[in-house]
C-alpha positions as MATLAB code, in Angstrom:
seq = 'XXXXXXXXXXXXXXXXXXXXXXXXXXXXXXXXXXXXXXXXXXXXXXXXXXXXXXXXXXXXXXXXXXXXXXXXXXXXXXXXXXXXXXXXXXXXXXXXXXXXXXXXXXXXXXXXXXXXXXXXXXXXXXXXXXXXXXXXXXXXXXXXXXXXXXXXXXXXXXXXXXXXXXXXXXXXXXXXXXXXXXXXXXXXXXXXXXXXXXXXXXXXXXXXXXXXXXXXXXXXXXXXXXXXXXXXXXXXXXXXXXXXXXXXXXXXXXXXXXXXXXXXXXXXXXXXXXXXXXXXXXXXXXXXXXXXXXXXXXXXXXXXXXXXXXXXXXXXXXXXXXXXXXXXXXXXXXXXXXX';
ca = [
     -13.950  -18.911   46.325;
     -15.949  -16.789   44.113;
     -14.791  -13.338   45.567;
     -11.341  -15.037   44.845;
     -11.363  -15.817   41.268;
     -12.945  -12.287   40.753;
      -9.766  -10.989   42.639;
      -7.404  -12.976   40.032;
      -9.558  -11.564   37.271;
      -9.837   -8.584   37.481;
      -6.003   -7.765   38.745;
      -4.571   -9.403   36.593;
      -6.676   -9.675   33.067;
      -7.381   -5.904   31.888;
      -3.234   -5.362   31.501;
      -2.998   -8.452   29.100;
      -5.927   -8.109   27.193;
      -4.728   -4.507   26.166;
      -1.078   -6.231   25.348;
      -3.004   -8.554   22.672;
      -5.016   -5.555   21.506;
      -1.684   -4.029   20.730;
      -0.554   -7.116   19.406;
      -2.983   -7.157   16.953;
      -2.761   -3.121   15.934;
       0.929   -4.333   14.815;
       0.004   -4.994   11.259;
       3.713   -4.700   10.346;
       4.169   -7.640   12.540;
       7.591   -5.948   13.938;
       7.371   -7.764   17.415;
      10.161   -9.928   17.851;
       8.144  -13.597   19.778;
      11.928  -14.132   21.401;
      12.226  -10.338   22.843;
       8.924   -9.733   23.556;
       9.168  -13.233   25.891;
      12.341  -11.372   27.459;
      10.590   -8.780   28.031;
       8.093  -10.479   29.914;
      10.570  -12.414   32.128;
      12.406   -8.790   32.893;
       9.040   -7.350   34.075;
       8.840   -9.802   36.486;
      12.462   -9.452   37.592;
      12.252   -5.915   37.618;
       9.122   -6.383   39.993;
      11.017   -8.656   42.549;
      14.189   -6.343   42.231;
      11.708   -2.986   42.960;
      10.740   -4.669   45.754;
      13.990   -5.480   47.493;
      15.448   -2.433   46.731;
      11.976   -0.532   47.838;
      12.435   -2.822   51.110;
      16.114   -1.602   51.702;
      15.690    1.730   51.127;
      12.482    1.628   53.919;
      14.537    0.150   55.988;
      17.702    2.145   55.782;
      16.636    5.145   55.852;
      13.420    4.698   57.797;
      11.134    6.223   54.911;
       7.268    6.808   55.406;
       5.006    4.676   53.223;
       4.014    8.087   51.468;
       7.249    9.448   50.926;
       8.223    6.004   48.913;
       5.016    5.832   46.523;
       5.043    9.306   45.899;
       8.752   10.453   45.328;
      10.909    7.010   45.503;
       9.308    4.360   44.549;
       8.362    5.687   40.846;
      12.017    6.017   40.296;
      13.657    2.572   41.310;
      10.797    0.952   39.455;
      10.673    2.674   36.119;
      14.177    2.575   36.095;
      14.690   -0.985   36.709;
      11.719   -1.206   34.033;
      13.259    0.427   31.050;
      16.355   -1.006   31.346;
      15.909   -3.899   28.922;
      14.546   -1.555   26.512;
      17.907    0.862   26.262;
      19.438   -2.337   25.782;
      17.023   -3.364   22.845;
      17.743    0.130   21.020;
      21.295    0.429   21.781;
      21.157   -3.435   19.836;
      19.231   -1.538   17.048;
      16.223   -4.201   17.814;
      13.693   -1.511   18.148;
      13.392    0.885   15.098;
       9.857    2.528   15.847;
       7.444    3.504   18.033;
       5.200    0.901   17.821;
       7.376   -2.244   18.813;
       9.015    0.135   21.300;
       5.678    0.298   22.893;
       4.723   -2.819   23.098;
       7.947   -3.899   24.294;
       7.617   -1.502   27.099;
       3.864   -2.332   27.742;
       4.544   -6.269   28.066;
       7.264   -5.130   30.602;
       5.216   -3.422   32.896;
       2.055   -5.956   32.448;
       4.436   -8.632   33.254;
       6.048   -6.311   36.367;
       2.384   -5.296   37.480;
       1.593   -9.549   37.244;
       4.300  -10.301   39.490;
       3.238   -6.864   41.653;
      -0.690   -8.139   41.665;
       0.012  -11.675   42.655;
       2.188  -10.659   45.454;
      -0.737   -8.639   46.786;
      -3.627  -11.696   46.014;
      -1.095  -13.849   48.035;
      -0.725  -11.525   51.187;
      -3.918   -9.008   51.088;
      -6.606  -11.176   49.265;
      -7.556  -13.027   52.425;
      -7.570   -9.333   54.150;
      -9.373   -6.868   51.658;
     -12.430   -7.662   50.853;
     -13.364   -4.282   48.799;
     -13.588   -5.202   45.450;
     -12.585   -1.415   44.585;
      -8.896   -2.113   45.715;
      -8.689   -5.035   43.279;
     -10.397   -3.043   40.352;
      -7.772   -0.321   40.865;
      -5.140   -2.661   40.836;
      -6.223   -4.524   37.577;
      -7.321   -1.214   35.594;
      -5.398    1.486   37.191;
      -2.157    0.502   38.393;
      -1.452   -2.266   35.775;
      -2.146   -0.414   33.450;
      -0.354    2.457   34.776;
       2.583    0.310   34.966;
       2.906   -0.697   31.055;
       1.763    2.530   30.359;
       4.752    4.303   31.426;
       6.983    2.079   29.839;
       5.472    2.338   26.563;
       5.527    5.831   27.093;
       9.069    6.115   27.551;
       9.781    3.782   24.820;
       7.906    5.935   22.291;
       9.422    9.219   23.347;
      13.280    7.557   23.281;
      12.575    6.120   20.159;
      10.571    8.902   18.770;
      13.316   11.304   19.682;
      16.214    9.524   17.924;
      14.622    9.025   14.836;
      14.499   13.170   15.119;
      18.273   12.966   15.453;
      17.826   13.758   18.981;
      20.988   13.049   21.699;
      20.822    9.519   23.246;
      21.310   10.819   26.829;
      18.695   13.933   25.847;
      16.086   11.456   24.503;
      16.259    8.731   27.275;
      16.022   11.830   29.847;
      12.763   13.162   28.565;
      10.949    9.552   28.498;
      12.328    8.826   32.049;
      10.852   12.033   33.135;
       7.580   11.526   31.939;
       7.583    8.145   32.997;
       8.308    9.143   36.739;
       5.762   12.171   36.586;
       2.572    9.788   35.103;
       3.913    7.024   37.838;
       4.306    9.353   40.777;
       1.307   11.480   39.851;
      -1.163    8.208   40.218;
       0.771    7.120   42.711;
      -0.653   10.745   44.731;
      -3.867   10.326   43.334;
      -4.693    6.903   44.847;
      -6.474    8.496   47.686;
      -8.887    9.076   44.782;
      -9.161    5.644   43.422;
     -12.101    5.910   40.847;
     -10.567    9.053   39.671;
      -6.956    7.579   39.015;
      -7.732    4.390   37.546;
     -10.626    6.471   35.225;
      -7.820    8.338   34.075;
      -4.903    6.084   33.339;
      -7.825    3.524   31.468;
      -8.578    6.278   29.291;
      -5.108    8.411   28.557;
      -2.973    5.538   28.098;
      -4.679    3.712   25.956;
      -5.739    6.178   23.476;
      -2.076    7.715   23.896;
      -1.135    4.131   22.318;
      -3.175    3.585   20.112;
      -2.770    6.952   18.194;
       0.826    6.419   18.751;
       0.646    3.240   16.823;
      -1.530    5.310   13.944;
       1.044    7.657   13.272;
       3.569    5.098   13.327;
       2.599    3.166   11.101;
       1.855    5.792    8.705;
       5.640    6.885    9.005;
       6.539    3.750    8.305;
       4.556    3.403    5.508;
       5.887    6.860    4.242;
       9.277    5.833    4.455;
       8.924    2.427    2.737;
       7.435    4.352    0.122;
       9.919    6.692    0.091;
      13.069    4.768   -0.150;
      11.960    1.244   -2.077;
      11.747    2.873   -5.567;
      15.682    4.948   -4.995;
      17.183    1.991   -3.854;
      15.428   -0.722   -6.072;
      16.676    2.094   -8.685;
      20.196    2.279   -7.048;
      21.056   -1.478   -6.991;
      19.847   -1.985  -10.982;
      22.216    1.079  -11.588;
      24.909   -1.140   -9.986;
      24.511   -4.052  -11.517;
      23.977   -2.616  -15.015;
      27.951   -0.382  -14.473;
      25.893    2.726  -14.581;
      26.809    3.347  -10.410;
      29.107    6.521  -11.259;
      25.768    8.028  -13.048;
      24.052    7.757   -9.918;
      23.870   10.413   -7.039;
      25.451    7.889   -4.362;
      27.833    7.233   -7.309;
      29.202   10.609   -7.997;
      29.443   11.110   -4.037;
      31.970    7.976   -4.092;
      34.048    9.445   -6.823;
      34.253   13.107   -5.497;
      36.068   11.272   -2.188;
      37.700    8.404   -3.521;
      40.913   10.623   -3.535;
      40.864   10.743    0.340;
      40.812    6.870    0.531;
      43.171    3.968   -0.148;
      42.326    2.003   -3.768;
      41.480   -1.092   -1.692;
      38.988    1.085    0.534;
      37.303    2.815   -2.186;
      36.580   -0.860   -3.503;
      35.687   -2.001   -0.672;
      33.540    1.401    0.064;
      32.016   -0.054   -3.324;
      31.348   -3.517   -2.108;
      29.567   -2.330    0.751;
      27.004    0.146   -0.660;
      26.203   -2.792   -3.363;
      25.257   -5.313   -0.678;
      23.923   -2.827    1.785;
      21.518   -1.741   -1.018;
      20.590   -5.319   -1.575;
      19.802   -5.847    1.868;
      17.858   -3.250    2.899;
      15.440   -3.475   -0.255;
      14.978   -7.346    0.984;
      14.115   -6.170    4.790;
      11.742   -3.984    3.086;
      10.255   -6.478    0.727;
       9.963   -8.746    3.622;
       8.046   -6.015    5.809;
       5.529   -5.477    3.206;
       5.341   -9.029    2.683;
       4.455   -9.270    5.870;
       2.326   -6.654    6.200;
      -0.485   -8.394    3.446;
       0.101  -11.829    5.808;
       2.508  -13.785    2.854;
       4.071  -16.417    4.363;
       7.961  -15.894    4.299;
      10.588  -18.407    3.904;
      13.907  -18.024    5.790;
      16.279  -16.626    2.908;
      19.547  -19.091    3.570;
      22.053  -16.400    1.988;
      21.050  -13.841    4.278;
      23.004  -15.132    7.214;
      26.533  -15.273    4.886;
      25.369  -11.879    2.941;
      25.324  -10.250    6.932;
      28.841  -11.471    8.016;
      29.880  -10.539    4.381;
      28.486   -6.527    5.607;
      30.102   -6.893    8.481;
      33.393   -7.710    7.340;
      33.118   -4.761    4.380;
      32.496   -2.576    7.669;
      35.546   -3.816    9.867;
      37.939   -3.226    6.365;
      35.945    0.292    5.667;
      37.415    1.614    8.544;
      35.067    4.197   10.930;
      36.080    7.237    8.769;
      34.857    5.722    5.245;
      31.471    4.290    7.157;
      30.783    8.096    7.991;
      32.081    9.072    4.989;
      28.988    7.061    2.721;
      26.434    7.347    5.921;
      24.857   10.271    4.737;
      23.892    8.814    1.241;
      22.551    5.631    2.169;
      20.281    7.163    4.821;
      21.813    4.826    7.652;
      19.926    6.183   10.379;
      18.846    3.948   13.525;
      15.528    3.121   11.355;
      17.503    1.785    8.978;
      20.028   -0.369   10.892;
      17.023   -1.652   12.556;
      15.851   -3.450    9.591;
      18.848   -4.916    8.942;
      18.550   -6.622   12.644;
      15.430   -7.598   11.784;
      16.288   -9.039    8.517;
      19.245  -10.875   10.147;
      17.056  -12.100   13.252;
      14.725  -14.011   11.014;
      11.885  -12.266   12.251;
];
């Protein structure tokens, strides 16, 4: 019973304790409770689905147990893995590197949980070397929410550079494969692969997380002042002496009268919004206690309806000034989820 309840431990503790060490390195508190609970449940789907379609493929095409962990299996199951996460930042519910991490590490600790248990239940009985266990609870669970982070920083990472969405989710899938299927070949080493995914991957996050939250803190500090600036302009009728101002005025010609108000409208309560997502991050960030804002919800269908009567070509038109980048969509999803 003993060697047992070591078995449980050790598979399937190390993973989660490094999730709530990330947890806690989030002092911007961007984690969504709601996703990141998705994101659980879809690391265990993604587990059962690896398996099934691991099974099939083994089956169909009469595949050798070292041909599938080293070239195959990496594949199906980081693919099935990130999935949810191109969801999340094609929703514009991941703006940095930091919650796209530890999205994509509760993923795979939740996929290597369902992965670990399936093993306890069929192999615990059968192995008794503890080293098998110890790999499986430091190296390949960790392995497995490595990767994911990984990819999620590098996708993430890469947009905010203005890099192509099919260019940027390429490079994090190939990394993700490579650091799968490379521990996945050096498991005949066991001490030596788990030795080196405990030590990469976690220091790989955690200055990750360092330099992201120093560009987040740079671009707080960048934009707060221009658009705290930008909205008393507007409400003061001094908006055509501002940069954003003159901008509307040297294209107004190319618009309807109705637009150009409307083009107006928008920039006002876009402005408004994104300095109260801000104020709420830094809030936040010192541990205030927030209270839901009851306007918000109205104020966000009011957006939404400027953007529908905008048109696509006047949104592009005024996208450059405002700075409405992924980043900064993202905080108006976070402003509008409550979170």
């Amino acid at each position: 019973m003993i060697s047992m309840v070591l078995k449980v431990i050790i598979s399937l503790s190390p993973v989660f304790l490094l999730l709530g060490l990330f947890l806690f390195l989030d002092s911007m508190r961007l984690v969504n409770k709601l996703v990141l609970l998705a994101c659980l449940i879809w690391g265990i789907l993604s587990a059962a689905l690896s398996f099934y379609t691991n099974t099939f493929l083994v089956s169909y095409f009469h595949l050798s147990f070292n041909f599938l962990s080293g070239y195959i299996a990496p594949v199906v199951e980081e693919f099935l893995k990130i999935g949810l996460i191109l969801f999340l930042i094609k929703r514009n519910r991941i703006g940095f590197m930091i919650d796209g991490a530890i999205y994509g590490f509760s993923i795979g600790a939740a996929f290597s949980l369902a992965e670990n248990i399936f093993y306890l239940l069929h192999f615990a009985q059968d192995t008794s070397n503890m080293m098998v266990w110890i790999t499986r609870g430091f190296g390949t669970a960790v392995m497995h929410g490595g990767t994911t982070a990984i990819f999620a920083i590098l996708v993430v990472s890469s947009l905010n550079r203005q890099t192509h969405f099919s260019v940027a989710v390429l490079l994090g899938a190939v990394a993700a494969i490579l650091i799968h299927g490379c521990f996945n070949a050096l498991t005949v080493y066991p001490v030596i692969a788990t030795v080196f995914i405990i030590i990469v991957i976690p220091v790989l996050l955690i200055l990750s997380f360092q330099y992201s939250e120093n560009s987040i803190k740079r671009w707080l500090e960048m934009e707060f002042d221009t658009e705290v600036v930008l909205l008393r302009m507007i409400r003061l009728g001094k908006f055509s002496e501002t940069r954003v101002g003159n901008y509307l005025l040297s294209i107004r010609n190319h618009f309807p009268a109705e637009v150009v108000v409307d083009l107006y409208c928008f920039i006002s309560l876009y402005t408004e919004l994104s300095i109260k997502a801000k104020s709420v991050m830094l809030l936040r960030e010192n541990d205030f206690v927030i209270l839901p804002d009851p306007e918000i919800p109205e104020k966000m269908k009011e957006l939404k309806a400027l953007k529908r009567r905008i048109g696509r070509s006047g949104y592009l038109a005024i996208t450059p000034v405002l700075r409405m980048n992924r980043k900064d969509l993202w905080k108006l999803s976070l402003l509008a989820s409550g979170n």
